[in-house]
C-alpha positions, 0 to 999 in steps of 0.5 A: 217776522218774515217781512223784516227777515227779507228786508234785512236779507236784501240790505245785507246784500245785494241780490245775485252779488257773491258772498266772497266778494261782498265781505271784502268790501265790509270796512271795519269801522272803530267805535271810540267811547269818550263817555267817561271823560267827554261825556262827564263835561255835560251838565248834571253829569257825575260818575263816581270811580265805580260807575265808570269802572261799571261802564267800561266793563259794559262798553267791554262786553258790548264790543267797543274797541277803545275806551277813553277813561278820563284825564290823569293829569286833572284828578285824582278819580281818573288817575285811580280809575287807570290804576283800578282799570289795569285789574278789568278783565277786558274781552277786547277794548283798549284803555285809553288816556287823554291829555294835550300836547306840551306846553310851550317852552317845555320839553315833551319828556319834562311835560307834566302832562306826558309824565301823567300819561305815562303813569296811568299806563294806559297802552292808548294815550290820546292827546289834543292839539290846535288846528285852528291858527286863530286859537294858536296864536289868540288862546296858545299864544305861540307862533304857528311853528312852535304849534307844529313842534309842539304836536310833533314831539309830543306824539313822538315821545309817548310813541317812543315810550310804547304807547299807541297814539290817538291824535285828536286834531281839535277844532280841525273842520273851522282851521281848515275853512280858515287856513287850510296849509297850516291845519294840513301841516299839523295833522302830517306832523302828528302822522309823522311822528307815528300817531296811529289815528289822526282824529278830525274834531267839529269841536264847535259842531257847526259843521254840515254833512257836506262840508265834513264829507270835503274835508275828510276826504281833503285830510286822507289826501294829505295823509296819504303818503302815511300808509298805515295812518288811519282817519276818524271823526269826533263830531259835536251836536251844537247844529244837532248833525253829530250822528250825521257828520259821523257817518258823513266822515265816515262814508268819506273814509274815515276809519274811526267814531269817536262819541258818547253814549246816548250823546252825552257831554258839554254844551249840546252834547256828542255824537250818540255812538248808539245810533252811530253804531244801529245806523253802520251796522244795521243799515249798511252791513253789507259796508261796514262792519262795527261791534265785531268784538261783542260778547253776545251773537247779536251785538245790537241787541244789547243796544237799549240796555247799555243806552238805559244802564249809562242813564240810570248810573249816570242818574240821568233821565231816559230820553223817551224819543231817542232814536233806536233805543227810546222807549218811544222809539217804536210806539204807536200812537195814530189809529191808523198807524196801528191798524197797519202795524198789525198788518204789516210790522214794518209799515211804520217801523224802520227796523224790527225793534228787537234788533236793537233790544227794544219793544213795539208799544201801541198807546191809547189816546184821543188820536187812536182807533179800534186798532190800538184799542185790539191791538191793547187789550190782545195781551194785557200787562196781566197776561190774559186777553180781555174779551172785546167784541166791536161794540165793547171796543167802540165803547172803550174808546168813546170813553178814553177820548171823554176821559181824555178831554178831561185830561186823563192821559193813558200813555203812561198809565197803562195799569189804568187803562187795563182797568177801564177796558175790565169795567167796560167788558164787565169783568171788574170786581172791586175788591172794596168801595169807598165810604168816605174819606177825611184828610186834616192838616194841623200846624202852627206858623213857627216864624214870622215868613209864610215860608217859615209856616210851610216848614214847619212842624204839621200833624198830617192825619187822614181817615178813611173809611170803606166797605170789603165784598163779604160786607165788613166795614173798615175804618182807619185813621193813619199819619203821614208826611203829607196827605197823599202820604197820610191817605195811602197809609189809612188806606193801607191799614184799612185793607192789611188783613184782607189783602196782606200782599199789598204790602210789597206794594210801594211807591216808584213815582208820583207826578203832577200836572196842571192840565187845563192851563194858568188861566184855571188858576188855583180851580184847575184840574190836577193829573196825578200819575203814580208809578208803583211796583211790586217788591216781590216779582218787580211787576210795574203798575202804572196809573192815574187819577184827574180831579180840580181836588189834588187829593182826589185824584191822587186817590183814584191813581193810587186805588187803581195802582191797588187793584191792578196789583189785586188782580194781577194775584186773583189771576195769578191764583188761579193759574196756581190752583189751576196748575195743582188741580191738572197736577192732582189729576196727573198723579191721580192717573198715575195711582190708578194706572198703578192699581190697575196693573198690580190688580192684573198680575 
């Protein structure tokens, strides 16, 4: 929109400030991905060899410049990934391997550790040293000397042999506060030995914005008699300030980010190098200058689709509030917020959403208005716009706060929502009507437990009878592996041969939830949402159903997953007729055009 065009413009740069002069000022700021070797230490995390080939390749494309593959000298997958990663045709981010300095008493050149580096022929090796003098002496159990040869001579000998040297000073902000002399001799060391980057880690994250900003600026001074030597900043998210302190280093001078995608990792995580970036180069690109090297034009537009492949490779869920990329990053849910959206997009919206590859979302809830309700029903899911006068409008959403005290819940059931606006504005036509339906369950206690007699062998049957619009009555009986299961599959039979594109219908999702709380007991009401989707065109159709009966309310979620996809075909066959009708009339025309001028010569 033009509003967020000039907001961009006046961030991009300042009013009467010269073009030249204002890119001079842009720094360039590095974006280290650890999310294959960090982002593995989180909990629930696992990425096969393939998986973590299939991000690097990703991270490639969407301009990171240095990607940290894993730890050669702990497993085999990470020595095959370096050994795989030599054939990635790789637009412009450099492989890096991690390890630690020498152990003690051992030669760098004799170290196992180096050696491993060595052989995954990484071009970038990145390697750990203590900063901290409490876990010099407690956890290395060396002298402080022997610490500072130790990061010496290990950046030395991997410099000597090729390899560009990342130095990540570990626990670097806590060794500091406790002695600052010894942590500023280690990081000179490594710079003195030709470490490229001398990376400052809050390997605890209990570090303040304030307080990296301080020590940042303490460790340039420090390094400033290495010219070429650069700073960055690996921050963890234990106070959830990661993104915070990254950019706190950063506006102190640091050169470098490290951190994961989506902030994956141990204990609470990294920095999120997603908002790391959003927030660089978006907020302050008049500044810096961050994913210069990505494939597309629009580099932070691809943003929420890397976000959303690392989690669904890493099989992990999608965070909704996570910021720029969450799918509810850009929802609006306050009547009043949505009334103002549809004035002015940027009056809730801190950026437009498409520049970071999201979607603007208006939900409907007890807490809407009128304005969610338009806003809604404007541009369905199918398509085409529902008419809702001012009265039909209050009615819907009258409706939705009654169906909502009973603990309906439309947010995530948009598919559902759709069809009560059609009910309400008369256009709704079911395509069959319920006669009734019977679910049995027989089994036999095959042990002496009641847990043996759930598990146990159950003959799930159900029957369901209804009624079609030409008036034919259908009546089937089908089994299933539960009696959701068995239900739907009756239900199915019941309708295969008047609607056979059912049969790219299936089940994604099925959730449930108690909503009126444990004092309900077994007499509570059950919310049951049903994702299911389309075989055929990968449309989603989300629902619900709410009943103190699980069945029930399964059966009214999966009906309107039924007759969302119903009429989202009528609709679609009719754009099709309509499409072959003006086409008929085109060729028509051009046949009687043709005539005419023959009958004129």
């Amino acid at each position: 929109t033009m509003a967020w065009r000039l907001v961009r413009t006046a961030g991009a740069r300042a009013v009467g400030a010269p073009a030249a002069r204002q890119l001079s000022t842009v720094r360039k700021i590095e974006l280290y991905d650890t999310t294959l070797r960090d982002g593995t230490q989180g909990e629930g995390v696992s990425l096969s060899l393939n998986d973590k080939l299939r991000i690097a390749e990703k991270l490639d494309d969407a301009g990171f410049d240095y990607i940290e593959g894993g730890y050669p000298l702990s497993n085999e997958k990470d020595v095959a990934f370096f050994e795989r990663a030599r054939s990635l045709a790789l637009r412009s981010a450099s492989i890096c391997a991690f390890g630690m300095t020498r152990r003690r008493g051992v030669l760098a050149a004799a170290d196992p550790g180096m050696l491993s580096l060595l052989r995954s022929e990484a071009p970038v090796c990145t390697i750990v040293g203590k900063t901290w003098d409490f876990h010099v002496t407690a956890v290395l159990r060396v002298s402080l000397e022997e610490n500072i040869d130790m990061i010496g001579s290990s950046v030395g000998f991997l410099h000597g042999e090729g390899r560009r040297v990342i130095y990540d000073a570990e626990h670097f902000f806590d060794g500091w506060k406790a002695n600052p002399l010894h942590a500023r001799d280690s990081i000179r060391a490594a710079a003195s030995a030709s470490a490229q980057t001398i990376v400052l880690c809050d390997t605890n994250g209990g570090t303040t914005p304030e307080e990296v900003g301080v020590y940042t600026r303490a460790a340039i001074e420090a390094l400033s008699d290495f010219p070429g030597v650069t700073v960055g900043v690996h921050c963890h998210n234990d106070c959830d300030l990661a993104v915070a302190n990254s950019l706190a280093a950063v506006q102190a001078g640091a050169s470098q980010v490290q951190g994961t995608i989506n902030g994956i990792g141990e204990r609470c995580g990294n920095a999120d190098l997603i908002s790391v970036a959003a927030n660089l180069g978006l907020k302050r690109p008049e500044s810096f200058s961050v994913l210069a090297n990505a494939a597309r034009s629009e580099p932070f537009s691809g943003l929420t689709e890397l976000s959303r492949f690392v989690n669904e490779t890493a099989n992990l869920q999608l965070r909704p509030g996570q910021p720029f990329v969450g799918k509810s990053a850009f929802a609006h849910k306050g009547g009043m917020h949505a009334h103002a959206m549809q004035l002015a997009s940027s009056s809730y919206e801190h950026i437009d959403p498409s520049l970071v590859g999201n979607s603007r979302r208006i939900l409907v809830s007890e807490l809407s208005g009128r304005s969610n309700i338009s806003a809604l029903t404007a541009a369905s899911s199918h398509g085409r716009k529902v008419p809702l006068d001012a009265e039909k409008t209050k009615a819907v959403l009258a409706e939705v706060v009654r169906l909502e005290a009973q603990g309906y819940q439309f947010e995530a059931a948009q598919s559902s929502f759709e069809l009560l606006v059609r009910k309400i504005a008369g256009e709704f036509k079911p395509h069959f009507k319920r006669i009734k339906y019977n679910v049995d369950v027989e089994g036999a206690c095959m042990g002496n437990s009641l847990m043996d007699d759930a598990l146990g062998a159950q003959t799930i049957e159900a029957t369901v009878k209804l009624t079609l619009p030409d008036g034919t009555v259908k009546h089937e009986v089908a089994e299933g592996d539960g009696p959701v299961g068995a239900l739907d599959a009756a239900l199915r039979k019941a309708l295969d041969e008047a609607y056979p594109t059912l049969r790219e219908l299936h089940l994604v999702d099925f959730k449930v939830r108690v909503v009126n709380g444990p004092e309900a007991g077994t007499s509570a009401y059950i919310r049951v949402i049903v994702e299911s989707a389309c075989k055929q065109t990968g449309e989603l159709f989300s629902t619900v159903g709410v009943s103190s009966n699980i069945i029930e309310a399964s059966w009214v979620a999966i009906t309107d997953a039924i007759e969302s996809k119903l009429y989202k075909d009528d609709t679609r066959l009719v754009q099709e007729r309509a499409t072959k009708h003006a086409h008929n009339r085109v060729v028509e025309a051009a046949i009687s055009a043709s005539r005419q001028a023959c009958a004129l010569r």
